[in-house]
Every structure is written in structure tokens, then in C-alpha cells.
Backbone as a printed PyTorch tensor [residue, N CA C, xyz], in Angstrom:
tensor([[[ 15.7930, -25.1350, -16.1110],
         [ 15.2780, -26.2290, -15.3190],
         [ 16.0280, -26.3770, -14.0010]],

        [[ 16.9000, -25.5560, -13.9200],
         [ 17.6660, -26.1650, -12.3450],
         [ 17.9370, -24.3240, -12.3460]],

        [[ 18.4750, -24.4050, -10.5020],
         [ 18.8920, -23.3990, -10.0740],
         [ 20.3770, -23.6870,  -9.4340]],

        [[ 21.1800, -22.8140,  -9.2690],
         [ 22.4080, -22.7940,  -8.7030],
         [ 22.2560, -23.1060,  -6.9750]],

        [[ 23.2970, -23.7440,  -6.7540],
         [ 23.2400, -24.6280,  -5.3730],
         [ 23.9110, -26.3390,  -5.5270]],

        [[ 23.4700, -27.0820,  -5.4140],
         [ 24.0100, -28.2230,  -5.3210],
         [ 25.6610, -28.4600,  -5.5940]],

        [[ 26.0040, -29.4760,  -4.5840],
         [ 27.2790, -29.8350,  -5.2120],
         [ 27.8330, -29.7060,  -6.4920]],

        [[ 27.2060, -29.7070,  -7.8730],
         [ 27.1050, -29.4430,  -9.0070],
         [ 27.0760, -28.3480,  -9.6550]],

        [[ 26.6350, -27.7670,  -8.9480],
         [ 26.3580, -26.2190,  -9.0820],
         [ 24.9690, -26.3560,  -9.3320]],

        [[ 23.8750, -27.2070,  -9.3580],
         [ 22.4770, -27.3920,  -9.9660],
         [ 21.7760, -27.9550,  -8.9510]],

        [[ 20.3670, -27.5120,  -8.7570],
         [ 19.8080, -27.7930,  -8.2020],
         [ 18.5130, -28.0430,  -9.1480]],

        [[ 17.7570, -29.2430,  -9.0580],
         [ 16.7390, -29.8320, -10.1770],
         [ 15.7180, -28.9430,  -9.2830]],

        [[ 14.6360, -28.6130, -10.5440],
         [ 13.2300, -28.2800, -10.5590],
         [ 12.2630, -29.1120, -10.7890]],

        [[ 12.5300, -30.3240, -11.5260],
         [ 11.6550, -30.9370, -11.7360],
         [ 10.9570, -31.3300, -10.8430]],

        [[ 10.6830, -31.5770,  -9.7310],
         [  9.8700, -31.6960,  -8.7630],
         [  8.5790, -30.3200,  -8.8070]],

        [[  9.1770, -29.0650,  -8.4850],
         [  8.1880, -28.1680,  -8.8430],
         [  7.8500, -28.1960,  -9.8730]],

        [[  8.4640, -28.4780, -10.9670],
         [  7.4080, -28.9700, -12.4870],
         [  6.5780, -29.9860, -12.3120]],

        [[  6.3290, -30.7130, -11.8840],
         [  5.8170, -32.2200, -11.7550],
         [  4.3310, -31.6870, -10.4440]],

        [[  4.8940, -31.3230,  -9.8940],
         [  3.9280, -30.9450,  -8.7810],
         [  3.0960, -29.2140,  -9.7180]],

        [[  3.6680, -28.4750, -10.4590],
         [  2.3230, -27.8580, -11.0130],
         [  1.9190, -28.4950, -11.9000]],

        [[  2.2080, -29.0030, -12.7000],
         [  1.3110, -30.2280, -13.8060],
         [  0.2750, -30.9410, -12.9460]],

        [[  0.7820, -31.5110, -11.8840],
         [ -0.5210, -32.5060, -11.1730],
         [ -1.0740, -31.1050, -10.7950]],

        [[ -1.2210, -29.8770, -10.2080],
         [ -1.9850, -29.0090,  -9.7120],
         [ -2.8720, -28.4850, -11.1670]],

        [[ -2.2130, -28.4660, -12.1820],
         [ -3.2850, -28.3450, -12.9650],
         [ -4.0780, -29.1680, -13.4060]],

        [[ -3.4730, -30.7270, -13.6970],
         [ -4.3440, -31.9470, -14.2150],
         [ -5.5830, -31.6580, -12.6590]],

        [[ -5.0530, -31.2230, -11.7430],
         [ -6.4980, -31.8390, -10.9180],
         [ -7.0940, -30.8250, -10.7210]],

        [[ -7.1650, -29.3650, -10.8080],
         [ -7.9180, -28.5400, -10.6500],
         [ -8.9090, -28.8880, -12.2030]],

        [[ -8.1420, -28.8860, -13.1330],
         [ -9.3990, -29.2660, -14.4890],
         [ -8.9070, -30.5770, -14.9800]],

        [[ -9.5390, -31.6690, -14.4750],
         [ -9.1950, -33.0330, -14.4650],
         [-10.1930, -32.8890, -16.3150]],

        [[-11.3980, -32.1860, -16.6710],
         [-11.0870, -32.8800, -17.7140],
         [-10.9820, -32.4110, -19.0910]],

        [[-10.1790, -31.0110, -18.9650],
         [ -9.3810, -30.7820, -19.5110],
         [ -8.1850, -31.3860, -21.0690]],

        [[ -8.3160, -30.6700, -21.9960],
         [ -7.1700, -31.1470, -22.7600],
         [ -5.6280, -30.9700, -22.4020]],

        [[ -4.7210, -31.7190, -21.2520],
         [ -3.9090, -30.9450, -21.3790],
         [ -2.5640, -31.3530, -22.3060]],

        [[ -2.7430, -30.6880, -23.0060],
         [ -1.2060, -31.1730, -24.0530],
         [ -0.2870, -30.9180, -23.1630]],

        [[  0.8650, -30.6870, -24.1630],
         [  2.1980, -30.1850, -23.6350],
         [  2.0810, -29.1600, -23.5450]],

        [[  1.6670, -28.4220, -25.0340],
         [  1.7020, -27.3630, -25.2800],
         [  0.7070, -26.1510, -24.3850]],

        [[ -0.2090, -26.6030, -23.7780],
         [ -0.9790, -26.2770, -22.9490],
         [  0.1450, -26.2200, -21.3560]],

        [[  0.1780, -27.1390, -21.3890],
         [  0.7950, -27.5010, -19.9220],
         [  1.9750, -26.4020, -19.7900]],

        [[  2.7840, -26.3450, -20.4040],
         [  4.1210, -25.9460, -21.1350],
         [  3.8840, -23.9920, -20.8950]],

        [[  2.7660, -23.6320, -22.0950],
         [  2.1030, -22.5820, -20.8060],
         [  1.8690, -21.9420, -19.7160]],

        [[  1.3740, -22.8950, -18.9110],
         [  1.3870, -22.4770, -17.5710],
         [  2.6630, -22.5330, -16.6250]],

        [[  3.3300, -23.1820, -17.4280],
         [  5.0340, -23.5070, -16.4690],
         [  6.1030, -22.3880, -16.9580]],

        [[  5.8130, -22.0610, -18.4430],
         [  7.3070, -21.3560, -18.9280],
         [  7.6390, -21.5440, -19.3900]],

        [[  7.9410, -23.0520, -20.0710],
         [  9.1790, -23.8160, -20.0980],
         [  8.8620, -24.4260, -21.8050]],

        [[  9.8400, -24.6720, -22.1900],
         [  9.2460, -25.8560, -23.6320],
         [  8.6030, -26.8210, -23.4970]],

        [[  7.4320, -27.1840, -24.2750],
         [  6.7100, -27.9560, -24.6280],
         [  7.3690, -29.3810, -24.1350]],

        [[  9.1800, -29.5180, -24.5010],
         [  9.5730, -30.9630, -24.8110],
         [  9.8750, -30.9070, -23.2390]],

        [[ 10.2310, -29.9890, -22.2140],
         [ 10.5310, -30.0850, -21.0260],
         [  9.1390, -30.8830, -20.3820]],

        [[  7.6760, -30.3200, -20.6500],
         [  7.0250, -30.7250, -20.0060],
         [  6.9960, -32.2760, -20.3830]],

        [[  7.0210, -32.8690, -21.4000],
         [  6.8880, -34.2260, -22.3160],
         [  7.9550, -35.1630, -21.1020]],

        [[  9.0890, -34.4090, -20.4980],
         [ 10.1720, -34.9590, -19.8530],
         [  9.7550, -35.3030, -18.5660]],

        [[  8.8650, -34.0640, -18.3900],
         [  8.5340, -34.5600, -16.7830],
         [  7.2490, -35.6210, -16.8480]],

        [[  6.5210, -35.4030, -17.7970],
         [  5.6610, -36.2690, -17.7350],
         [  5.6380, -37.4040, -17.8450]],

        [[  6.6300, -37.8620, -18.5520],
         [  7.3180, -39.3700, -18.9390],
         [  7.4290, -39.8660, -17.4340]],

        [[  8.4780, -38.8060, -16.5850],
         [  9.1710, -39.8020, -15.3430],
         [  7.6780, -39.7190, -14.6570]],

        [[  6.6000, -38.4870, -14.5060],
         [  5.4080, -39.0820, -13.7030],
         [  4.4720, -40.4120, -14.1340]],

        [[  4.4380, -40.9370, -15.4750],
         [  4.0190, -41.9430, -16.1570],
         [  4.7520, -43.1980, -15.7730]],

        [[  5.7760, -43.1190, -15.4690],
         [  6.5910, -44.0030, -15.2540],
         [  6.6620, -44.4470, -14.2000]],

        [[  6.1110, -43.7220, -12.8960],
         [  6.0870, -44.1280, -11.7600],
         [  4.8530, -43.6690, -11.6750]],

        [[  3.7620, -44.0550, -12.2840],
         [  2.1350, -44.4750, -11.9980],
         [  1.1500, -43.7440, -11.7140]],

        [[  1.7680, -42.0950, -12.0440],
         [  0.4720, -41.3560, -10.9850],
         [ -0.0660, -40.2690, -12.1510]],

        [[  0.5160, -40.6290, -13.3380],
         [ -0.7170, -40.1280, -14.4670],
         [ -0.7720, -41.4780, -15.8360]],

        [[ -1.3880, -40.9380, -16.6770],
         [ -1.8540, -41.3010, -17.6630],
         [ -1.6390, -40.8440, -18.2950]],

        [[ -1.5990, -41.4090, -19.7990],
         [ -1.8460, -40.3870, -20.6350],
         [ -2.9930, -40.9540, -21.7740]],

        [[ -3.2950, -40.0710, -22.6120],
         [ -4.6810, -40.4480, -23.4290],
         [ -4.3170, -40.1350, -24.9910]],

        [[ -4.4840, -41.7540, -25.4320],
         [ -4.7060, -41.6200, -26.9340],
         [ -5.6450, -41.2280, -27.5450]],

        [[ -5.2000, -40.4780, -28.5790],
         [ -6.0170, -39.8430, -29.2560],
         [ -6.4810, -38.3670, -29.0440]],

        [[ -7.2780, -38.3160, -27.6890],
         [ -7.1050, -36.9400, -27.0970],
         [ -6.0450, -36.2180, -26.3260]],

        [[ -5.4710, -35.6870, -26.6590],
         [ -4.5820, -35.0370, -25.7830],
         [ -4.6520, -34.9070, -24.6890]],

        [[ -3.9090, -35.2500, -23.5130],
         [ -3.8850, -35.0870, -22.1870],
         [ -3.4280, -35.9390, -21.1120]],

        [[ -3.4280, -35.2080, -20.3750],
         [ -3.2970, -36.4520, -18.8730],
         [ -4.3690, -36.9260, -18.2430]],

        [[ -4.3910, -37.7700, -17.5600],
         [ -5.4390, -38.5810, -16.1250],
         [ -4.5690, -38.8920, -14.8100]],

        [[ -4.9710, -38.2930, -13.9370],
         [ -4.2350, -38.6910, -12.7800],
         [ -4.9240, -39.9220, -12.3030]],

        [[ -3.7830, -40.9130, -11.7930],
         [ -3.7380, -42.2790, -11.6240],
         [ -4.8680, -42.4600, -10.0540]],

        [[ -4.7610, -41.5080,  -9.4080],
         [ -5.3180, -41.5020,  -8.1770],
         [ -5.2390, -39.9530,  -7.7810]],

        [[ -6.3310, -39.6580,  -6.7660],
         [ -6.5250, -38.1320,  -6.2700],
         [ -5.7360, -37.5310,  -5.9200]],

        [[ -5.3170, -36.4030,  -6.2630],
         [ -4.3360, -35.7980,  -5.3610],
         [ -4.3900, -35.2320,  -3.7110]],

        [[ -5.2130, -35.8840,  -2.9170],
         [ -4.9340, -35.8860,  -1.4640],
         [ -4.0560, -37.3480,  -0.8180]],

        [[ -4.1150, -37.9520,  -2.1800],
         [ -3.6260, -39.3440,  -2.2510],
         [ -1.9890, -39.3770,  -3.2340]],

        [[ -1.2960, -37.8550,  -3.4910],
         [ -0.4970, -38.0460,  -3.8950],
         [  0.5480, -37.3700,  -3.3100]],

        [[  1.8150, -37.5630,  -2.3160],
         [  2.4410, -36.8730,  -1.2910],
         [  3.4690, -36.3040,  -2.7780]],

        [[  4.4430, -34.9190,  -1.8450],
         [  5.5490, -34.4800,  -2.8250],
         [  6.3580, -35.3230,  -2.6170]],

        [[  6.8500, -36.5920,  -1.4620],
         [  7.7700, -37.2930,  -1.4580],
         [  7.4740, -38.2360,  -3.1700]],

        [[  6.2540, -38.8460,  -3.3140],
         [  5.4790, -39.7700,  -4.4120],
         [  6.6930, -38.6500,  -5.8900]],

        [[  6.2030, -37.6570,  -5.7870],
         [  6.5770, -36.8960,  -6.6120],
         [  8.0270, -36.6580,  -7.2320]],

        [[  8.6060, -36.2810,  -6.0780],
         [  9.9960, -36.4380,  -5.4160],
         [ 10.4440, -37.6600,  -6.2150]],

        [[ 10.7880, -38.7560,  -5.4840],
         [ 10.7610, -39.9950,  -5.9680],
         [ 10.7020, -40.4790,  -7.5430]],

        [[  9.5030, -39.4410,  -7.8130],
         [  9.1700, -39.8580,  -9.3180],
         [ 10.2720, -39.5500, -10.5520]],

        [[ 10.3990, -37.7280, -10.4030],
         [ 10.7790, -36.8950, -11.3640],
         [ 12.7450, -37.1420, -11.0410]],

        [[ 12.8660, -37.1100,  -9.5480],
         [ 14.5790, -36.6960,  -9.5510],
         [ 15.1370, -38.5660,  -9.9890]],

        [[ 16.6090, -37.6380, -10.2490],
         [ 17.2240, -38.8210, -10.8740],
         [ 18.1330, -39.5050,  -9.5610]],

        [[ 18.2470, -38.9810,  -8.2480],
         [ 18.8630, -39.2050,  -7.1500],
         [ 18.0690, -39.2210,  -5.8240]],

        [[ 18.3690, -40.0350,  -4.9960],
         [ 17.6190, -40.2770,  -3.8990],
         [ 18.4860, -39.3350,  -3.2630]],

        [[ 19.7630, -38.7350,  -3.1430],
         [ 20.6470, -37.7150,  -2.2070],
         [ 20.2640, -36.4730,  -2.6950]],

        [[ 19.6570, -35.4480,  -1.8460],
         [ 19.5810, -34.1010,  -1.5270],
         [ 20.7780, -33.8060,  -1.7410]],

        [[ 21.7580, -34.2560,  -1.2610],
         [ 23.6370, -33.0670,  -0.8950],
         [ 24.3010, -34.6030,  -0.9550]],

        [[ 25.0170, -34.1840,  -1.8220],
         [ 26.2690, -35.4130,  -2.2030],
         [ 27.2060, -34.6280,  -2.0110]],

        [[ 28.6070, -36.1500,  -1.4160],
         [ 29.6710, -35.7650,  -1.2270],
         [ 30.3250, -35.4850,  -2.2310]],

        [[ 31.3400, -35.2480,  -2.2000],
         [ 32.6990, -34.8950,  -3.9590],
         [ 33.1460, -35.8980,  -3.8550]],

        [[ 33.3560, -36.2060,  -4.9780],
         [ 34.3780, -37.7760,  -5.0780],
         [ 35.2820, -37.9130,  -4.6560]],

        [[ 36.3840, -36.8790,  -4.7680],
         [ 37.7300, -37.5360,  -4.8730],
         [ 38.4970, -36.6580,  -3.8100]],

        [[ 37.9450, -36.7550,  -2.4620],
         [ 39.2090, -35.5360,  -1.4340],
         [ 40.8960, -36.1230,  -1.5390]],

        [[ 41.4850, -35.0350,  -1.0680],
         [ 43.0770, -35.9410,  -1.1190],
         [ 42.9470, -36.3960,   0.3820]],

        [[ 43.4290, -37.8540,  -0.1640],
         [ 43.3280, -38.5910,   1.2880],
         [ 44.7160, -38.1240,   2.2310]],

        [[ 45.6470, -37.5410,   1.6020],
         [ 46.7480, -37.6910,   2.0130],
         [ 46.5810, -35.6830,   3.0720]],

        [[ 45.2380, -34.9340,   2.9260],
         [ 45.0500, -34.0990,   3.8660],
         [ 44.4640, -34.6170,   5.0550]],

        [[ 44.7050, -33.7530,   6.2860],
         [ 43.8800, -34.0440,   7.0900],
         [ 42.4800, -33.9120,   7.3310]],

        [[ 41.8520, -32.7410,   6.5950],
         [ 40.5530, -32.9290,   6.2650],
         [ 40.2420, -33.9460,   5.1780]],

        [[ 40.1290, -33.6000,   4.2390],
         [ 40.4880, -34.4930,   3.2050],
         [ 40.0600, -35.9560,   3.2330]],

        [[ 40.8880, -36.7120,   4.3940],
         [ 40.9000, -37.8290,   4.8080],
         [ 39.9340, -38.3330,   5.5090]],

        [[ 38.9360, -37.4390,   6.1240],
         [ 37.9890, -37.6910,   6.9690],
         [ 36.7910, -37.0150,   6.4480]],

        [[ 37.0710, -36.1720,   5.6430],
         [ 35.1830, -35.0290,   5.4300],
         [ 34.6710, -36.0480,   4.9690]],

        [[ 34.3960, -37.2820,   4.1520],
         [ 33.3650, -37.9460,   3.5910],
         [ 32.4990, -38.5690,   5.1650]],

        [[ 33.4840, -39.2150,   5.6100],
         [ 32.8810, -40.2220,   6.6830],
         [ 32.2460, -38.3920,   7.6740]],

        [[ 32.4280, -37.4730,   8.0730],
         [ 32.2120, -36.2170,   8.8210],
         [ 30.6840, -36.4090,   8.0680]],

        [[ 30.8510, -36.0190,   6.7220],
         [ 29.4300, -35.5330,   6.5320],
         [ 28.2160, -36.1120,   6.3160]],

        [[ 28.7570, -38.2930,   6.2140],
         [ 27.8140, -38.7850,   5.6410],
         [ 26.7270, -38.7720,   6.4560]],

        [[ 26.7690, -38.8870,   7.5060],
         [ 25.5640, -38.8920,   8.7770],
         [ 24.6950, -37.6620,   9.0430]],

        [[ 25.5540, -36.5280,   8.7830],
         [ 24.9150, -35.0390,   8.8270],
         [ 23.8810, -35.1430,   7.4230]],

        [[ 24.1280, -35.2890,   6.2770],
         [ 23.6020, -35.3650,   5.1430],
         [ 22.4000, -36.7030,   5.0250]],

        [[ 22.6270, -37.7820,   5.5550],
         [ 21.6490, -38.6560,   5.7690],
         [ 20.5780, -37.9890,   6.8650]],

        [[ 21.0620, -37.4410,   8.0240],
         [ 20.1910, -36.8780,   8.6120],
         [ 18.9590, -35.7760,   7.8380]],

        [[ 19.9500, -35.1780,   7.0940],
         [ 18.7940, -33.9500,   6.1880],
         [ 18.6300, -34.6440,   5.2510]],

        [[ 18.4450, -35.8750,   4.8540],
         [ 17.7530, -36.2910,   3.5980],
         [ 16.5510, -36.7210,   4.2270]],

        [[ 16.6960, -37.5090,   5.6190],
         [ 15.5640, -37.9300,   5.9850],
         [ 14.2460, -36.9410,   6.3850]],

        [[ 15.2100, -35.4300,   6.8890],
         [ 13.7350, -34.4830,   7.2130],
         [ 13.2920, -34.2280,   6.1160]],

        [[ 14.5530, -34.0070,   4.5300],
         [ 13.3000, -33.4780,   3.6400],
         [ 12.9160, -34.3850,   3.5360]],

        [[ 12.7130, -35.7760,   3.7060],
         [ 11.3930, -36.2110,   2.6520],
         [ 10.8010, -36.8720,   4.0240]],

        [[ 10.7160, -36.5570,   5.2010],
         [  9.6610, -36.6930,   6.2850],
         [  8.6340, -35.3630,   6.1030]],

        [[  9.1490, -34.2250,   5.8060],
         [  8.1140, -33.2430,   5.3550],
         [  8.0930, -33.4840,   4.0860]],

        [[  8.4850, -33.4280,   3.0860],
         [  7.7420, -34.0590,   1.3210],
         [  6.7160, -35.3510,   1.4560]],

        [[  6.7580, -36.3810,   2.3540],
         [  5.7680, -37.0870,   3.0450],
         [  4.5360, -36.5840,   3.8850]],

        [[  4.6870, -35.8450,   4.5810],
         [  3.6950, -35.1630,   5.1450],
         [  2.7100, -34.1930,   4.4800]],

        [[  3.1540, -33.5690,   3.0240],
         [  2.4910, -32.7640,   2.3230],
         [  1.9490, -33.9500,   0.8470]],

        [[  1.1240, -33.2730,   0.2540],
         [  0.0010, -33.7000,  -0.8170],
         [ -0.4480, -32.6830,  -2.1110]],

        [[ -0.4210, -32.9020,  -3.0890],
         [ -0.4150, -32.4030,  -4.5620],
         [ -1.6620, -31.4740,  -3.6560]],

        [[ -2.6690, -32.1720,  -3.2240],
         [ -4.3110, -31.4830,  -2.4410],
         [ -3.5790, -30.4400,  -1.6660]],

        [[ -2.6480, -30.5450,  -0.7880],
         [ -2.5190, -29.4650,  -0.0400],
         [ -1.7490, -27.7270,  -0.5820]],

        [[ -0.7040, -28.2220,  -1.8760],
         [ -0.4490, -27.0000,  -2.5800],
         [ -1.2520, -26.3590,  -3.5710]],

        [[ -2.5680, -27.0720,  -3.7070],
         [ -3.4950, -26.6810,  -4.9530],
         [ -4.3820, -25.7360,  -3.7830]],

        [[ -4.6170, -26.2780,  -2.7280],
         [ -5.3150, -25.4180,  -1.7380],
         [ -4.2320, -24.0140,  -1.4960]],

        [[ -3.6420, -24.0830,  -1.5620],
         [ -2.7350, -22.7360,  -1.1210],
         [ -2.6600, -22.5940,  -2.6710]],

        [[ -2.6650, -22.8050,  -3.8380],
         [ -2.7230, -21.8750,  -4.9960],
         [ -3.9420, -21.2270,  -5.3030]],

        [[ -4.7560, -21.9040,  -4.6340],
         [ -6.2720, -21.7140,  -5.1920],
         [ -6.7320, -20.5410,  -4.1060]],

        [[ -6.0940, -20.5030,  -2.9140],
         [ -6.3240, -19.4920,  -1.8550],
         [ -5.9440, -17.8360,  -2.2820]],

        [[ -4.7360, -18.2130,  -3.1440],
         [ -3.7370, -17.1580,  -3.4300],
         [ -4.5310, -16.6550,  -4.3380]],

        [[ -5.5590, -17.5460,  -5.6340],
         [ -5.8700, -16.9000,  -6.4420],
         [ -6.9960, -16.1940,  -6.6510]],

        [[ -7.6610, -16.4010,  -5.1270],
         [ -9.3850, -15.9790,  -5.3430],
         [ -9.1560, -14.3870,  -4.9860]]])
């Protein structure tokens, strides 16, 4: 579920999980899609998809259906940006976090937090000025291009 990168060494996927689930709920809106279905088309375990689907349920932009298996998207996807998405699935509003604990008593040290917080606020705001500008509609059009 994550790739190497972040301060952490991790960088979350769930966003690209979350964003092919809505590309499949809306290409076959009516569809059964389980987990186990869903889960399929991603790779991943069944309980991974159950995970992402929870945090998209949770912030309003599917459904889910008793009795029959599946999802409903809450609204169209030209009506659902990757920021919406974004937002939904990650557990942090920061792209690039600082380290906790520099020694104050270096000269870098003493200053890299306040150095980078403005550089790093700056790139949080472009990614999600472009994750705003794009739409679940606009990567289903470029999958659907790729696949004819």
C-alpha cells in the first residue's frame, strides 16, 4: 500500500486506490461491486479495499448497498475532484513533514524547521491546486482512451 519516499520512508497509495474504485464504480455504476471484485482490479486484499472504502463512505462520495453487494457513488464523477479524494482516503493534510526533534543546539538544526516550513506549505498548496483542478471524469477518460 505505500511506496518508499516520505519522511517516513512511506509514501500512501490510498489515494490511487480510492480514485480506481471510483473509476470503476462509474464506468459500471450498476454493477456488483464487492470487495472481492473491486480487490481484483487493484491487486490488493479484499480487506485493503473494505479500508479504502470506509474512509470514501465516510467523507460522502459513495454508498454502500445492503443486501446487494456494492457501491453507489454519492454524486458524478465530473463532480468529484482528486483533491475530494485526497482529503478523503489520507490520514494527513502535509505532503512533506518536518522531523521532530533537530538538535537545537546545531546550527542547522536550529533553524531547518522554520527554513522549510514555507517551502513545504508552498508545495502543499500546488499539489492540491492541481488535485483540485482534476476529476475522477477526467482519469476515467484517459483510462478509457488507453483502453480502446
Amino acid at each position: 500500500m505505500t511506496t518508499a519516499g516520505s519522511p517516513t520512508g512511506k509514501l500512501s497509495t490510498r489515494t490511487a486506490m480510492a480514485v480506481h474504485i471510483l473509476t470503476l464504480v462509474g464506468v459500471s455504476p450498476g454493477a456488483a461491486h464487492s470487495s472481492e471484485w473491486l480487490a481484483g482490479s487493484l491487486g490488493v486484499h479484499p480487506v485493503v479495499v473494505r479500508q479504502v472504502t470506509s474512509r470514501l463512505r465516510g467523507a460522502g462520495l459513495v454508498e454502500t448497498r445492503r443486501g446487494k453487494a456494492g457501491l453507489r457513488l454519492t454524486r458524478p464523477i465530473q463532480a468529484i475532484t482528486l483533491l475530494d479524494v485526497y482529503r478523503a482516503v489520507e490520514d494527513e493534510d502535509a505532503l512533506l513533514g518536518l522531523h521532530a526533534r533537530p538538535n537545537p543546539s546545531c546550527p542547522v538544526g536550529s533553524g531547518i524547521q522554520a527554513a522549510l516550513e514555507g517551502v513545504f506549505e508552498d508545495a502543499q498548496a500546488a499539489f492540491e491546486r492541481s488535485l483540485a483542478a482534476r476529476t475522477v471524469a477526467d482519469v476515467t477518460a484517459r483510462v478509457l482512451s488507453r483502453a480502446g
